[in-house]
N, C-alpha and C positions, 0 to 999 in steps of 0.2 A: 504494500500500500504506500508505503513514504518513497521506493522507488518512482512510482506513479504520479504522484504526487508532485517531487521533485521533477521530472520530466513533464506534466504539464506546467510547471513553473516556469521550465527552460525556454518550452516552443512559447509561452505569453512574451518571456523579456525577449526572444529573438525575433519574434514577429515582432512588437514595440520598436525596437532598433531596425530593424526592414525599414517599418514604416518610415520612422523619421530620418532612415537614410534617402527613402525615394523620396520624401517630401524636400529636404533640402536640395536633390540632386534637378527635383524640375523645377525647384525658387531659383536655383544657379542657371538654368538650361533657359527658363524664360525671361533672366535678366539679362542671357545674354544676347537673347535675340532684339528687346527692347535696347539693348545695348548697340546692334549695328544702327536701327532706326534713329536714336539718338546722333550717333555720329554722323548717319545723314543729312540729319534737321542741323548740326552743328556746320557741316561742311557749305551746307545752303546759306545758311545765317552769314557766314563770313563774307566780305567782300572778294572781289578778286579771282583770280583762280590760286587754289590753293596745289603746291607741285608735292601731292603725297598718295602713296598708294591708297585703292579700294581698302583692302587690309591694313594700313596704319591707322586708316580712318575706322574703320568696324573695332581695331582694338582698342583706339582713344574712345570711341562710343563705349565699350564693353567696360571698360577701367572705368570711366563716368557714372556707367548706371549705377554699376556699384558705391562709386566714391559717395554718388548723390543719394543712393536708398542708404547709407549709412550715415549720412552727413544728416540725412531727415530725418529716420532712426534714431539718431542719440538728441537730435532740436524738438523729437518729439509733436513732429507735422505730419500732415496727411500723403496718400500717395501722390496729389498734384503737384504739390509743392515739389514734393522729392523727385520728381519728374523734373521740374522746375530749375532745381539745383543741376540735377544730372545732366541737361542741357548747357545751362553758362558751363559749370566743368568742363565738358563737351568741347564749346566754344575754345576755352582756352590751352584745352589741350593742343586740339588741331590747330589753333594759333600757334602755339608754341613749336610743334611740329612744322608746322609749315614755314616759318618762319627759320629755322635750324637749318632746314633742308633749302631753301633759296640763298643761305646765306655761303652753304656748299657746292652750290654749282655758278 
C-alpha cells in the first residue's frame, strides 16, 4: 500500500512539473514570436533605412519582448503597457544596431 501510495505521489509531482514545464516553454515560444512582430513595428518606427539583417532585427525584437514583459513585470502594468515598453526597447535596440553597423561599413 505505501508503495502505491508513494508512486501515485511521484506520477502527481511529475505531471505538476510537465505541466509547468510546457507552460513556460509556450510563454517563451509565444514571446518569441511576439518578439519578431515587435522588431518589425520597431524597424518600421525608425526613420531611414536601417542596414541590418531580417535576423538581427527578429532577435533585437525577441530580446525586447522579453526585456519589456519583465521590465512591466516587476513596474507591475498591464500587458499593453509591457507591449509598450517592449517596442521603445525595440526601437532602440535596432537603433543601436543599426547604427554600429553603418558606422562599419
Amino acid at each position: 500500500m505505501e508503495i502505491a501510495l508513494i508512486a501515485l505521489a511521484a506520477v502527481i509531482v511529475l505531471f505538476l512539473i510537465a505541466w509547468l514545464v510546457v507552460g513556460l516553454v509556450l510563454k517563451l515560444l509565444w514571446w518569441a514570436i511576439v518578439g519578431v512582430v515587435i522588431g518589425a513595428i520597431a524597424r518600421a518606427l525608425l526613420p531611414g533605412v536601417q542596414k541590418i539583417s531580417l535576423l538581427a532585427t527578429a532577435g533585437a525584437g525577441i530580446a525586447s519582448a522579453l526585456l519589456g514583459g519583465l521590465i512591466g513585470h516587476i513596474i507591475g502594468v498591464g500587458s499593453f503597457i509591457q507591449f509598450v515598453i517592449a517596442v521603445v526597447v525595440a526601437v532602440v535596440i535596432v537603433g543601436a544596431i543599426s547604427s554600429t553597423e553603418s558606422i562599419r561599413t
